[in-house]
PyMOL Python script that loads the backbone (N, CA, C, O; Angstrom):
from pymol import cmd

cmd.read_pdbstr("""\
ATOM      1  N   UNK A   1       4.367   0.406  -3.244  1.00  0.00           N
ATOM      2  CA  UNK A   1       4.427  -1.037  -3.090  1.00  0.00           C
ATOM      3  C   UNK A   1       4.879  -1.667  -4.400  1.00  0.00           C
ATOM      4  O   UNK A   1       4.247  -1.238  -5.366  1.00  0.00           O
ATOM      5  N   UNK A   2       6.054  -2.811  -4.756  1.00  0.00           N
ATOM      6  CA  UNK A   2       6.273  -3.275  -5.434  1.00  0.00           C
ATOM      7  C   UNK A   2       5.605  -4.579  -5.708  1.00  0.00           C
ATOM      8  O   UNK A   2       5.169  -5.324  -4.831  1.00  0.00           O
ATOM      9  N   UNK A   3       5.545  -4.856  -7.319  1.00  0.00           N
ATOM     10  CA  UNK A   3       4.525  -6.236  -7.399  1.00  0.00           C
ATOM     11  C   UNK A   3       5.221  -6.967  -8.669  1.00  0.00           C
ATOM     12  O   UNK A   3       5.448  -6.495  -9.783  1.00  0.00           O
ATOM     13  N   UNK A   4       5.477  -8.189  -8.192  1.00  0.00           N
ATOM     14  CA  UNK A   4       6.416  -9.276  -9.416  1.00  0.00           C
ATOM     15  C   UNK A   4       5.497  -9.085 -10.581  1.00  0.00           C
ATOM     16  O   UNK A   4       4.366  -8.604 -10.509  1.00  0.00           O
ATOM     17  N   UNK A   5       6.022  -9.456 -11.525  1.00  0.00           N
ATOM     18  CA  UNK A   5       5.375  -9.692 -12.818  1.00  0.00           C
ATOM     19  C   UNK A   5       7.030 -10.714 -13.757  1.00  0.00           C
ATOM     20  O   UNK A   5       8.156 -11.054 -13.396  1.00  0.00           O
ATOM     21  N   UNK A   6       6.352 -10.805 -14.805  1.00  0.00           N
ATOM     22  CA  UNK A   6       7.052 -11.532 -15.677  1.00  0.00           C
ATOM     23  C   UNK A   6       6.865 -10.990 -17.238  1.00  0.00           C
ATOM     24  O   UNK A   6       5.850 -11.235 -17.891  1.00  0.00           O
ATOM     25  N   UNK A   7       7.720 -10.402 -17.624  1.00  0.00           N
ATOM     26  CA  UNK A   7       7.300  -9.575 -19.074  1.00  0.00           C
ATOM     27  C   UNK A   7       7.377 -11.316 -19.851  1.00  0.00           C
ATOM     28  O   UNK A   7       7.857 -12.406 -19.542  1.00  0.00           O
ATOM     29  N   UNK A   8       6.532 -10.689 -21.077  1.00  0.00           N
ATOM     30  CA  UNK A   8       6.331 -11.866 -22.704  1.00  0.00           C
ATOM     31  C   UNK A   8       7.349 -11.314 -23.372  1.00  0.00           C
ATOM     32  O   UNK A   8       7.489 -11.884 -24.454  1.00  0.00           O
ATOM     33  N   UNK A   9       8.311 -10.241 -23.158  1.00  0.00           N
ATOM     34  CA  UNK A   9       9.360 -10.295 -24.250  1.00  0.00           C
ATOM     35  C   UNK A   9      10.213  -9.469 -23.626  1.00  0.00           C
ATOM     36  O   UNK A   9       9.822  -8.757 -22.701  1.00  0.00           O
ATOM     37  N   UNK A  10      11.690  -9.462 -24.126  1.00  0.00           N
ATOM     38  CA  UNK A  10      12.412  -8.537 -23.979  1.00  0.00           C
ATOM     39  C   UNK A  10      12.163  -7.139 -24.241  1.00  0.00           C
ATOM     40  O   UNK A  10      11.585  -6.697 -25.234  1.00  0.00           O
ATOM     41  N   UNK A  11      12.687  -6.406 -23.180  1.00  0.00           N
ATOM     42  CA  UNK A  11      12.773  -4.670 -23.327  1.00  0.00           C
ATOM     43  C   UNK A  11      13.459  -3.586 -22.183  1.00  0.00           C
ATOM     44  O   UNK A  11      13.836  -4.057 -21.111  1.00  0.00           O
ATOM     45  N   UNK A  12      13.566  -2.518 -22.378  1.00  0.00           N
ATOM     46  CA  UNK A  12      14.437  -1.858 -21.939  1.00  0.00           C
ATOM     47  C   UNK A  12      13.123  -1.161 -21.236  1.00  0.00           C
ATOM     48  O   UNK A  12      12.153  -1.296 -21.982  1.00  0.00           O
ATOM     49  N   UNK A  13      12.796  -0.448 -20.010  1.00  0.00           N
ATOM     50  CA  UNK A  13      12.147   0.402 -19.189  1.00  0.00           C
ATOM     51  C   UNK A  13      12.331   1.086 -18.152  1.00  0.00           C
ATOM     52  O   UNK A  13      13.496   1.056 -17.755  1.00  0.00           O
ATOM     53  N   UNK A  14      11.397   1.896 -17.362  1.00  0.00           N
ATOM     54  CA  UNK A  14      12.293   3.133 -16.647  1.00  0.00           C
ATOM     55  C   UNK A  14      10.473   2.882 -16.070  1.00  0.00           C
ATOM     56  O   UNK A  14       9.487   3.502 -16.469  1.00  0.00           O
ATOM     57  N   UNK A  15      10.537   1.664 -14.933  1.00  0.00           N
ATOM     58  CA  UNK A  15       9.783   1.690 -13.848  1.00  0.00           C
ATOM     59  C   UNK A  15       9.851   3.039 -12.666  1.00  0.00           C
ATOM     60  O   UNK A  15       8.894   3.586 -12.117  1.00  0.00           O
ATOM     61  N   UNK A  16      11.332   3.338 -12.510  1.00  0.00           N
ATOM     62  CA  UNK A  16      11.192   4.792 -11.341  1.00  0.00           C
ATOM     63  C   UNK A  16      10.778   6.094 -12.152  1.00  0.00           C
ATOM     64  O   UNK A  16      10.588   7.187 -11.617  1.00  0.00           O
ATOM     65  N   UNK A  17      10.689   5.895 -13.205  1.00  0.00           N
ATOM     66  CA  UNK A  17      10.883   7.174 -14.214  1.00  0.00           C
ATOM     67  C   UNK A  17      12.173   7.836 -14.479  1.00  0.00           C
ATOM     68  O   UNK A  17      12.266   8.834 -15.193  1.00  0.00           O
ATOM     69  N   UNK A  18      13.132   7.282 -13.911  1.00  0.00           N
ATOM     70  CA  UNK A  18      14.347   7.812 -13.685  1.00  0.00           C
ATOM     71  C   UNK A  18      15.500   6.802 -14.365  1.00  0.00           C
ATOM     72  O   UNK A  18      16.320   7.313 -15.128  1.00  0.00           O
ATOM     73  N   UNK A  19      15.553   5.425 -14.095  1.00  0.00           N
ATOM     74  CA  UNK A  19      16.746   4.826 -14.473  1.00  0.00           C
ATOM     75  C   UNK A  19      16.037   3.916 -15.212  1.00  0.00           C
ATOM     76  O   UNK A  19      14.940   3.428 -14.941  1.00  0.00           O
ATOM     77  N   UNK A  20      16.969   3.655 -16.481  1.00  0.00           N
ATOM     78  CA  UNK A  20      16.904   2.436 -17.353  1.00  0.00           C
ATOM     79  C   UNK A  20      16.953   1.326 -16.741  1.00  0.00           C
ATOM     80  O   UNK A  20      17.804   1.207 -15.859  1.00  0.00           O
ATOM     81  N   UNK A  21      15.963   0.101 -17.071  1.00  0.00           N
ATOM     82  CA  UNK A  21      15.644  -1.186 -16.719  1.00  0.00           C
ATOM     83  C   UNK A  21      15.598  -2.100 -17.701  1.00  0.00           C
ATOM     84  O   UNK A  21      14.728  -1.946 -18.558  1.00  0.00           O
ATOM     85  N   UNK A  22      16.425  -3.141 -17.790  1.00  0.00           N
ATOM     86  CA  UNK A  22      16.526  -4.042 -18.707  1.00  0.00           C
ATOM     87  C   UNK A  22      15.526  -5.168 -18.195  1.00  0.00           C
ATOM     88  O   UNK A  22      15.539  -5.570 -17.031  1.00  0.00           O
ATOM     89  N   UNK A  23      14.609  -5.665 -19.226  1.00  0.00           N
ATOM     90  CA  UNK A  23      14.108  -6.857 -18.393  1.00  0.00           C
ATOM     91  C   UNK A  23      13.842  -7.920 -19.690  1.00  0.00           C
ATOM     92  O   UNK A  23      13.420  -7.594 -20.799  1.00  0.00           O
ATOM     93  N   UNK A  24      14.166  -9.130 -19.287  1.00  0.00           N
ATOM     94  CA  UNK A  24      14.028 -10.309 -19.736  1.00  0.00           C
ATOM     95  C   UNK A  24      12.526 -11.417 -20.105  1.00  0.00           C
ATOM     96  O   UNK A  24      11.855 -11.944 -19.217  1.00  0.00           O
ATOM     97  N   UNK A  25      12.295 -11.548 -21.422  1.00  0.00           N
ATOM     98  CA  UNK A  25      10.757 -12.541 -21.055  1.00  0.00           C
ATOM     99  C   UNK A  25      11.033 -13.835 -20.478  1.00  0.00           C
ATOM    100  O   UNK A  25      11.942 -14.535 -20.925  1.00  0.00           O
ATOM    101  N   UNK A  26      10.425 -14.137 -19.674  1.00  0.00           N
ATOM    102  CA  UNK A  26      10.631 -15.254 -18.365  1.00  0.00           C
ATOM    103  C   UNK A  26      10.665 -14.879 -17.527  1.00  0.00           C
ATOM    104  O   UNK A  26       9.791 -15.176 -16.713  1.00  0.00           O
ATOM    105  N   UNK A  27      11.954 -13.761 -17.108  1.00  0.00           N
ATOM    106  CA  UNK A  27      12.249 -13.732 -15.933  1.00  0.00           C
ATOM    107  C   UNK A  27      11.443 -12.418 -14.719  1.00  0.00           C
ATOM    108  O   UNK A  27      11.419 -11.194 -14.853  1.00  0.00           O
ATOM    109  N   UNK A  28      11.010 -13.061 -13.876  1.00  0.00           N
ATOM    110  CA  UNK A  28      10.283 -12.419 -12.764  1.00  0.00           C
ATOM    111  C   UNK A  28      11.019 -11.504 -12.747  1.00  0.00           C
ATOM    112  O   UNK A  28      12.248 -11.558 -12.688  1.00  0.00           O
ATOM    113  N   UNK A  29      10.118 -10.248 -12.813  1.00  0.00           N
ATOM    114  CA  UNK A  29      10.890  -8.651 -11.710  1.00  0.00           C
ATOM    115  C   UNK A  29       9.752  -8.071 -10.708  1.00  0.00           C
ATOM    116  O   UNK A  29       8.542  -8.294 -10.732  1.00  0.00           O
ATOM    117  N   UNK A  30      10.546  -7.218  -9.775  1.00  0.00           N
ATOM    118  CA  UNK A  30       9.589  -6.715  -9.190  1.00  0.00           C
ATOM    119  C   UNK A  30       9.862  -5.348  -9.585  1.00  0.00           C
ATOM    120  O   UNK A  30      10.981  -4.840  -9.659  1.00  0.00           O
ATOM    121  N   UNK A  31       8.268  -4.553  -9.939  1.00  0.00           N
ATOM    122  CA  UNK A  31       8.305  -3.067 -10.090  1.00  0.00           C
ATOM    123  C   UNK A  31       7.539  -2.461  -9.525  1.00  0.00           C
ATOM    124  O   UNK A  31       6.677  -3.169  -9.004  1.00  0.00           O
ATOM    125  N   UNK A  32       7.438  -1.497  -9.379  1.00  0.00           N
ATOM    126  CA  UNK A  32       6.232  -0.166  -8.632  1.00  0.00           C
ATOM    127  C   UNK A  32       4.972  -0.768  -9.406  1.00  0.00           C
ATOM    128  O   UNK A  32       4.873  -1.075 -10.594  1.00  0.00           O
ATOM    129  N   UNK A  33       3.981  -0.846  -8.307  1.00  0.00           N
ATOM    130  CA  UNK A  33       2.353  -0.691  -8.973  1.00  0.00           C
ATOM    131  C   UNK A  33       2.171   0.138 -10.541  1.00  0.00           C
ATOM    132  O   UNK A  33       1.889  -0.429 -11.597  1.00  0.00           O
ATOM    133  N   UNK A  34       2.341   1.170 -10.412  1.00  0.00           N
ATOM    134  CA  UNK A  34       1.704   1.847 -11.439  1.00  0.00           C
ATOM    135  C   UNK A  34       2.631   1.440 -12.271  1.00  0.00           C
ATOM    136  O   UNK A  34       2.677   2.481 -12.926  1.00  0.00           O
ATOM    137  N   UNK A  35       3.324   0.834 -12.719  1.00  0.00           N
ATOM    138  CA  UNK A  35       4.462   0.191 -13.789  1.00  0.00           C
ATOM    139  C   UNK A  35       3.975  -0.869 -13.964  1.00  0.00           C
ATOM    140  O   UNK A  35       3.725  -1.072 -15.152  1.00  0.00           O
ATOM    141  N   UNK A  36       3.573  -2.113 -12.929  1.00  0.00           N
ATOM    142  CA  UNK A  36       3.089  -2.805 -13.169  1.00  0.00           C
ATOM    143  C   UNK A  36       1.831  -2.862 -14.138  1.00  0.00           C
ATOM    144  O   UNK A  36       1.656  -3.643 -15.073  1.00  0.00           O
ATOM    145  N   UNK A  37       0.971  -1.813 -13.675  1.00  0.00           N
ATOM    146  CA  UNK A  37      -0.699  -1.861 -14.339  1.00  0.00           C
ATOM    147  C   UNK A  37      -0.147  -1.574 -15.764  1.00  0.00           C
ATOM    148  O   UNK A  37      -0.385  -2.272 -16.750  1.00  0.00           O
ATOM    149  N   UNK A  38       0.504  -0.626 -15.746  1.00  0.00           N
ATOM    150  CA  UNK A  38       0.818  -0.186 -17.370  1.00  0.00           C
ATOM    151  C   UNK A  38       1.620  -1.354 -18.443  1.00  0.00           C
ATOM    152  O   UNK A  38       1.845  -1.199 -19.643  1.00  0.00           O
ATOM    153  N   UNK A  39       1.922  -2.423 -17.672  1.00  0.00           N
ATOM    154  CA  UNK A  39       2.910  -3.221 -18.458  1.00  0.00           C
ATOM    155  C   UNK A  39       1.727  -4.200 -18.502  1.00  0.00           C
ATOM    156  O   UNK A  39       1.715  -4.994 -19.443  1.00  0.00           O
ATOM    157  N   UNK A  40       0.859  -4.239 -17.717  1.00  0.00           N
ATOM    158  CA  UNK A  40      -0.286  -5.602 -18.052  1.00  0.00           C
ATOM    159  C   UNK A  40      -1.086  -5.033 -19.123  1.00  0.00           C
ATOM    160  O   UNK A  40      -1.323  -5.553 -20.214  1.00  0.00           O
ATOM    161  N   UNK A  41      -1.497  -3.845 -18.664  1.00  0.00           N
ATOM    162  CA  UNK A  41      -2.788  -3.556 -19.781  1.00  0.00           C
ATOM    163  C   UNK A  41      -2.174  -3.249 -21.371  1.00  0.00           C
ATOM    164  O   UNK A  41      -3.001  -3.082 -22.267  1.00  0.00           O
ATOM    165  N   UNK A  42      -0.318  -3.164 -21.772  1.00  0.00           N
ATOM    166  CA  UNK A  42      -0.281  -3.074 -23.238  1.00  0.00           C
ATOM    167  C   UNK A  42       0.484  -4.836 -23.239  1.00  0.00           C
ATOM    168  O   UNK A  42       1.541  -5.115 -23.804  1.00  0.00           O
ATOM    169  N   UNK A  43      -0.427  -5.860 -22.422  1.00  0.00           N
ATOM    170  CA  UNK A  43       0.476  -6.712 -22.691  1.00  0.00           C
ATOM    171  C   UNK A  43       1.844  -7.460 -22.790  1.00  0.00           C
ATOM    172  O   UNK A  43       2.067  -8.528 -23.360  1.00  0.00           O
ATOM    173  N   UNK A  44       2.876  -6.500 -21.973  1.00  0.00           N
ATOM    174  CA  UNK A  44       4.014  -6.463 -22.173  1.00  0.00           C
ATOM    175  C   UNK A  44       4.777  -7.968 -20.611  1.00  0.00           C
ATOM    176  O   UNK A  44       5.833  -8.480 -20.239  1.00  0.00           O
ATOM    177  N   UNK A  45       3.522  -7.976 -20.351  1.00  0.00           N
ATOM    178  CA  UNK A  45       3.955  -8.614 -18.917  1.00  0.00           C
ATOM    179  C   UNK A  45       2.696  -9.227 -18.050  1.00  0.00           C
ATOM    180  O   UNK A  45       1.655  -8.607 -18.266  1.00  0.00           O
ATOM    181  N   UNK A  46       2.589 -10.170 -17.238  1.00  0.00           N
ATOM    182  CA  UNK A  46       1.626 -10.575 -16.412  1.00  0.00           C
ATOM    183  C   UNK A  46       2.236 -10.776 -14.895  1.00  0.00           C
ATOM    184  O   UNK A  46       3.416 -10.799 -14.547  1.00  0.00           O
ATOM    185  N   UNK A  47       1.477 -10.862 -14.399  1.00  0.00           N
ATOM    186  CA  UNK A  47       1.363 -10.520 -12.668  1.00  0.00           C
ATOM    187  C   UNK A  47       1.975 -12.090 -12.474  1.00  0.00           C
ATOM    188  O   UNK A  47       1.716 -13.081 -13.156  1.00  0.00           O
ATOM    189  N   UNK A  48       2.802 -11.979 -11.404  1.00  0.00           N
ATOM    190  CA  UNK A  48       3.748 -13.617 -11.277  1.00  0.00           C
ATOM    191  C   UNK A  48       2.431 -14.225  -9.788  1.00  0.00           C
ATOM    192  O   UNK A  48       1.731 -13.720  -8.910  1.00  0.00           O
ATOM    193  N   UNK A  49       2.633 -15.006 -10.109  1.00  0.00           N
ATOM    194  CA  UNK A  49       1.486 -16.002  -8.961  1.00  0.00           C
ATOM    195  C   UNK A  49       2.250 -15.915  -7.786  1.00  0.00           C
ATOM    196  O   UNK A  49       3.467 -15.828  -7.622  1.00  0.00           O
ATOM    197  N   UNK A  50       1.512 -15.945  -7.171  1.00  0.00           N
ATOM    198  CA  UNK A  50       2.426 -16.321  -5.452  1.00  0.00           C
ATOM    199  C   UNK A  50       2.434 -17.552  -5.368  1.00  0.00           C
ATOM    200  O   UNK A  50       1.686 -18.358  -5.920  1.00  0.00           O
ATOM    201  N   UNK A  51       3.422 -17.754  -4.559  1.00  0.00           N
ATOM    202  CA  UNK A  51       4.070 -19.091  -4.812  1.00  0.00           C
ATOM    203  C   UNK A  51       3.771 -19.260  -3.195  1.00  0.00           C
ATOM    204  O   UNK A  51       3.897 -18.462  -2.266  1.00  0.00           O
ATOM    205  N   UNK A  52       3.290 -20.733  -3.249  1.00  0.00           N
ATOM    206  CA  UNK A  52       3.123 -21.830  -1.494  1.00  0.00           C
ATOM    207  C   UNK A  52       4.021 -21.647  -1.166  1.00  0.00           C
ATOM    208  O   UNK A  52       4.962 -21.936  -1.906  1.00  0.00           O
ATOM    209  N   UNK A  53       4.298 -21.011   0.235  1.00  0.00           N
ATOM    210  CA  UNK A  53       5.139 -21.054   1.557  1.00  0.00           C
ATOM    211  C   UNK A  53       5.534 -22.659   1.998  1.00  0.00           C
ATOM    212  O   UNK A  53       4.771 -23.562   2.343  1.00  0.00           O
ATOM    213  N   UNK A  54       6.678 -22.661   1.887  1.00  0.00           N
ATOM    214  CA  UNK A  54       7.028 -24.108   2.073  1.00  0.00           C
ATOM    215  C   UNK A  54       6.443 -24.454   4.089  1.00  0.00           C
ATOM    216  O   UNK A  54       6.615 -25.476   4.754  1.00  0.00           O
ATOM    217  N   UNK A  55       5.812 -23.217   4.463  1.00  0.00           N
ATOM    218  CA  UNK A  55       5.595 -23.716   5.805  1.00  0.00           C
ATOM    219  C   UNK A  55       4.165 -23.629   6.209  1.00  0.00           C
ATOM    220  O   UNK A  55       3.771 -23.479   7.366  1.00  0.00           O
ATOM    221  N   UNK A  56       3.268 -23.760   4.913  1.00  0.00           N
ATOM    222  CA  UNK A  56       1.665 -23.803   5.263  1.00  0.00           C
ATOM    223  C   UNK A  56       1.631 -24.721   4.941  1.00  0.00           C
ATOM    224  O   UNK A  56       0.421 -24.941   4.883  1.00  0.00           O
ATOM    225  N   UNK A  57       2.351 -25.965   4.491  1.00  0.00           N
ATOM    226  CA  UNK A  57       1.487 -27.546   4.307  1.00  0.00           C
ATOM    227  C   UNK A  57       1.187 -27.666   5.382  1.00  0.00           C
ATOM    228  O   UNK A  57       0.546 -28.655   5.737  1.00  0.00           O
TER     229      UNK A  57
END
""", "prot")
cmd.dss("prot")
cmd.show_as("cartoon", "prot")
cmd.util.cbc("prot")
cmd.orient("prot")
């Protein structure tokens, strides 16, 4: 299962273990769980909020 996050800085990573990933601070990505946990717990990134469905007001 993939889960958005938003890295705090620029860097280069290898979420499949396999291919280089460029990612941007700001910009939302989505990566594999266990990429995810590892990028929160050294800080490198936080979990992106879910955002309101424009069709539950």
């Amino acid at each position: 299962m993939n889960v958005r996050v938003i890295p705090s800085y620029d860097f280069d990573g290898y979420p499949d273990g396999i291919n280089k990933r460029s990612f941007q601070a700001g910009v939302e990505a989505s990566v594999p769980d266990h990429f995810a946990e590892l990028l929160i717990a050294k800080k490198a990134a936080v979990r992106a909020k879910k955002q309101k469905s424009p069709d539950s007001e």
